[in-house]
Residue frames as a rotation matrix with the C-alpha (Angstrom) as fourth column:
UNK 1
0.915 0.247 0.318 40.61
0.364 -0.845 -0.391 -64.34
0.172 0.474 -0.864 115.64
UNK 2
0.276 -0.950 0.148 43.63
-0.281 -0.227 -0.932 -63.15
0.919 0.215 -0.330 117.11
UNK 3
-0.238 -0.683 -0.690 46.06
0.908 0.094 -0.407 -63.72
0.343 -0.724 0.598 120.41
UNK 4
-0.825 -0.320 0.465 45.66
0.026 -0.845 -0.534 -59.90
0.564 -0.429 0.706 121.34
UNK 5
-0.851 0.402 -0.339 43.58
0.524 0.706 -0.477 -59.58
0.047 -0.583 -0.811 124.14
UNK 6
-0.695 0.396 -0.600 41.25
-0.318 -0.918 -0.238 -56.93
-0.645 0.026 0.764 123.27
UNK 7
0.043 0.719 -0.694 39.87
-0.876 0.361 0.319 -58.44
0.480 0.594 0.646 120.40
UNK 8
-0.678 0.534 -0.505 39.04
0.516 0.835 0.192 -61.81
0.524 -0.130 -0.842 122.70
UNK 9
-0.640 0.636 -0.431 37.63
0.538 -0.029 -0.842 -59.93
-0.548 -0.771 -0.324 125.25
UNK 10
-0.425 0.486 -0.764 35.61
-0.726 -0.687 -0.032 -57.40
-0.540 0.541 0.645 122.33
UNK 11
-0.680 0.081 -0.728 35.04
-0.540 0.616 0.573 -60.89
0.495 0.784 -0.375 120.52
UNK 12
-0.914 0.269 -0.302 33.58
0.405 0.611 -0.681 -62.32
0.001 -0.745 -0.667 123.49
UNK 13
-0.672 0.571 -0.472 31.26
-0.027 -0.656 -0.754 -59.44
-0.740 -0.494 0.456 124.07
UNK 14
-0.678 0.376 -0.632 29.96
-0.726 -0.477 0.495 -59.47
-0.116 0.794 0.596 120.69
UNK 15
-0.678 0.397 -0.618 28.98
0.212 0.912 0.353 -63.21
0.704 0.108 -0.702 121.08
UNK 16
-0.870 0.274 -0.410 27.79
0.491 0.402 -0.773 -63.06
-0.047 -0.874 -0.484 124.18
UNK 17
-0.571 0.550 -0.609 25.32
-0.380 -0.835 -0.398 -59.83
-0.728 0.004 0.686 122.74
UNK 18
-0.576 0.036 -0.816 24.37
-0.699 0.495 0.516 -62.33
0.423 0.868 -0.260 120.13
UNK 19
-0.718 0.143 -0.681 23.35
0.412 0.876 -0.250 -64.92
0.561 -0.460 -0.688 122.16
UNK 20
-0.830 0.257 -0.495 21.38
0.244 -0.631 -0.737 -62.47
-0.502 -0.732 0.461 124.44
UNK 21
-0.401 0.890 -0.215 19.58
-0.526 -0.416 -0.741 -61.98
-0.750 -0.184 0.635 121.52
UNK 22
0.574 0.360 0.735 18.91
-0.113 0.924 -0.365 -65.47
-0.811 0.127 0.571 120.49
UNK 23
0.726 -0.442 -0.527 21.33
-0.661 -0.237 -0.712 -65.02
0.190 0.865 -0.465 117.44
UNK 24
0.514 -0.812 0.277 23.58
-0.082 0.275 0.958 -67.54
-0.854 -0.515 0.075 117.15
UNK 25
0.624 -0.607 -0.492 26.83
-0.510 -0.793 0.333 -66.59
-0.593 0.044 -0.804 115.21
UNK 26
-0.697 -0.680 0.230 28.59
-0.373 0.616 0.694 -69.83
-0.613 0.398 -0.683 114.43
UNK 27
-0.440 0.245 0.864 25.60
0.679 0.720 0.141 -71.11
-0.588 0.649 -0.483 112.90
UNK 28
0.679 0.174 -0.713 24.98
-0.210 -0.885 -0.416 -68.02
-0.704 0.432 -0.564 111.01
UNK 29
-0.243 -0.685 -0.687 28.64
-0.776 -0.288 0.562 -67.95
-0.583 0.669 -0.462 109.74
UNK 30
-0.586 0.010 0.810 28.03
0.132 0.988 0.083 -72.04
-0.800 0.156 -0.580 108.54
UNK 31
-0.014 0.664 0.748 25.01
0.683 0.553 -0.478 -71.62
-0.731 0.504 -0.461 107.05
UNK 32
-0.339 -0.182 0.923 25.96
0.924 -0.251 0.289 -68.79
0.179 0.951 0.253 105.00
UNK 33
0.678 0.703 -0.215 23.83
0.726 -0.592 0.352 -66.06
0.120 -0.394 -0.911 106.66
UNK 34
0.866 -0.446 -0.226 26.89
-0.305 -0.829 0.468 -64.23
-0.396 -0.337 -0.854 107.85
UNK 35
0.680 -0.733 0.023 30.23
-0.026 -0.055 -0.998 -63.69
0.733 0.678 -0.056 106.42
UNK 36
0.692 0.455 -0.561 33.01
0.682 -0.158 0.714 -63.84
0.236 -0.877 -0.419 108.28
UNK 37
-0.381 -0.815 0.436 34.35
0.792 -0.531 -0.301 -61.41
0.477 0.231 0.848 107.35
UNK 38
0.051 0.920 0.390 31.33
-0.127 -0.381 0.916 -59.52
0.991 -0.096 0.097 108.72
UNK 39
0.821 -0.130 -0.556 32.18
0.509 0.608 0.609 -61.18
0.259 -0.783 0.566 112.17
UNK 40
-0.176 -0.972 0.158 35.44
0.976 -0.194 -0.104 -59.92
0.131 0.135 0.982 111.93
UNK 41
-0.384 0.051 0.922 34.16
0.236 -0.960 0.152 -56.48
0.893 0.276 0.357 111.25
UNK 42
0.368 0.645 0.669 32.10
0.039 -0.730 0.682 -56.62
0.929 -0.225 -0.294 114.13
UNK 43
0.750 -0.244 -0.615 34.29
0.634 0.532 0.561 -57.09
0.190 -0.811 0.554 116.39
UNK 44
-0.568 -0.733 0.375 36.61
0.773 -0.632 -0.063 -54.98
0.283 0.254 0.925 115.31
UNK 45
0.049 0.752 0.657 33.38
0.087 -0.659 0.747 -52.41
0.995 0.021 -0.098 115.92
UNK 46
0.815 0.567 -0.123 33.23
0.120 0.043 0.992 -53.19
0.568 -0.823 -0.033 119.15
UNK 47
-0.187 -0.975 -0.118 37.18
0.955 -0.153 -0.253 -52.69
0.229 -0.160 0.960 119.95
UNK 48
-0.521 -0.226 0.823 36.28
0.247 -0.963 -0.108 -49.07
0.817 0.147 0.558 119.07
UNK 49
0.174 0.974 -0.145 33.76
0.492 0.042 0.870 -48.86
0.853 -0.222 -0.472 121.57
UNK 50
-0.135 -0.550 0.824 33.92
-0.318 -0.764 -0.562 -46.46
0.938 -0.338 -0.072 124.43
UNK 51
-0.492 0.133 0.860 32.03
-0.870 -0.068 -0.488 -48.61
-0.006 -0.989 0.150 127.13
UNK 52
-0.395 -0.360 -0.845 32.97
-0.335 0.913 -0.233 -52.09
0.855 0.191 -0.481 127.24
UNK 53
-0.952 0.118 -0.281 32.34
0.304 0.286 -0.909 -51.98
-0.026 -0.951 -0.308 131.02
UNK 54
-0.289 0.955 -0.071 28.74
-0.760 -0.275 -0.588 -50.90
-0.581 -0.116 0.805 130.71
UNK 55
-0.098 0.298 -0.950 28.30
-0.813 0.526 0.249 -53.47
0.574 0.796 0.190 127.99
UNK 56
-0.499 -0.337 -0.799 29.83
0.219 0.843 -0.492 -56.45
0.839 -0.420 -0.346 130.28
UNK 57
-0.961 0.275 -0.039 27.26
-0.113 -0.512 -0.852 -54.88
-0.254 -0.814 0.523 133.09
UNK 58
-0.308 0.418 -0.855 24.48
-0.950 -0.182 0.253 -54.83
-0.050 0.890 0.453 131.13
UNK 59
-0.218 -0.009 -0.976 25.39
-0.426 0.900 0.087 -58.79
0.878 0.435 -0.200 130.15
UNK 60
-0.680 -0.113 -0.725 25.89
0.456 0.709 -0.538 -59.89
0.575 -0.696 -0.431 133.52
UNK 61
-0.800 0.586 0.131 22.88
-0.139 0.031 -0.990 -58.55
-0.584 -0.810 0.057 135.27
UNK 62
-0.787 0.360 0.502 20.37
0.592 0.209 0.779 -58.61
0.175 0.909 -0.377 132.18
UNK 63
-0.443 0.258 -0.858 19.57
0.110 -0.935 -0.338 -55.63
-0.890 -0.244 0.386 132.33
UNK 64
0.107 0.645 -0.757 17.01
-0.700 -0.491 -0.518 -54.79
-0.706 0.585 0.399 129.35
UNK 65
0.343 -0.011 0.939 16.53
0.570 0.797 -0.199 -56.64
-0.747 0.604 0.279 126.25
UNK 66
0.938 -0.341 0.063 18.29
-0.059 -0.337 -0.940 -55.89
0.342 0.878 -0.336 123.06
UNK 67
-0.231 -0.921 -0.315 21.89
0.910 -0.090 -0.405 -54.56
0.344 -0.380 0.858 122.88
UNK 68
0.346 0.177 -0.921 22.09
0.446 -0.895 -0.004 -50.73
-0.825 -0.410 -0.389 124.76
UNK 69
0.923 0.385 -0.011 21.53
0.264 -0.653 -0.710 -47.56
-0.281 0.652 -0.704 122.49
UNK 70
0.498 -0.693 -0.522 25.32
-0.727 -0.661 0.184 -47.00
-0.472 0.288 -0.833 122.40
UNK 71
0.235 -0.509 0.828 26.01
-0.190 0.812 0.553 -50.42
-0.953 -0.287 0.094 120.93
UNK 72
-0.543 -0.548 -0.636 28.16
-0.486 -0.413 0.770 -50.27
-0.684 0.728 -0.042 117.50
UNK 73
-0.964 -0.200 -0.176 26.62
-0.266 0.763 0.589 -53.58
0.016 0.614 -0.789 116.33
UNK 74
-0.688 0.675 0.267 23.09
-0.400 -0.046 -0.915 -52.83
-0.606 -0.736 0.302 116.94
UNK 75
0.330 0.662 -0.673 22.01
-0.899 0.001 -0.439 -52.75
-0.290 0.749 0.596 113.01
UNK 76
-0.723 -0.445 -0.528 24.14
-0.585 0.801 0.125 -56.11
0.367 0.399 -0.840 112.53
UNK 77
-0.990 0.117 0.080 22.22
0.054 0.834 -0.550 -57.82
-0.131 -0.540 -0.831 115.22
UNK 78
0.147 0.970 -0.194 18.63
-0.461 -0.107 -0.881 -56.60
-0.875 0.219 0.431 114.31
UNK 79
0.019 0.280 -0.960 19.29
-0.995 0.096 0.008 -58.11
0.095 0.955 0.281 111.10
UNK 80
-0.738 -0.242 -0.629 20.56
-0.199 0.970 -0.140 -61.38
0.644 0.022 -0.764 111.88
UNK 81
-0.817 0.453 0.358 17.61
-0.123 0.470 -0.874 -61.55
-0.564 -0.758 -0.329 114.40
UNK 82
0.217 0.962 -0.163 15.12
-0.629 0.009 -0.778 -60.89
-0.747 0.271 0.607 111.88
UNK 83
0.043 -0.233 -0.972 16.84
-0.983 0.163 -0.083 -63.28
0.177 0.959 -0.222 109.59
UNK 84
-0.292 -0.398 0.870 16.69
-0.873 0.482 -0.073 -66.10
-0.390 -0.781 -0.488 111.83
């Protein structure tokens, strides 16, 4: 995606919120399911976010299921989960 670190470490997060909720991303983009431009977007979504550190908190203790109520990318991932 890019060199700048923000968007790895926002790129990370987004996977890793994916994955958390059984969604996986690369084979989304493959099989057509997701754009990636769409990928792109959410990430960029998450850049804006105001609380990365609560997110990466959250991940590493698994703390509830889903993504948390303030997460940008909440209606992406409920779809791809019901699209599985």
């Amino acid at each position: 995606m890019s060199s700048n670190p923000i968007f790895r470490r926002h790129a990370a997060l987004v996977d890793r919120m994916a994955d958390r909720m059984g969604i996986d991303l690369e084979e989304a983009v493959l099989r057509g399911r997701l754009e990636f431009e769409e990928l792109s977007e959410a990430v960029i979504r998450c850049a804006g976010c105001l609380n990365p550190d609560s997110c990466e908190y959250v991940l590493d203790h698994s703390i509830g299921s889903g993504a948390p109520a303030y997460c940008r990318n909440t209606e992406l991932f409920n779809r791809m989960g019901r699209n599985k």
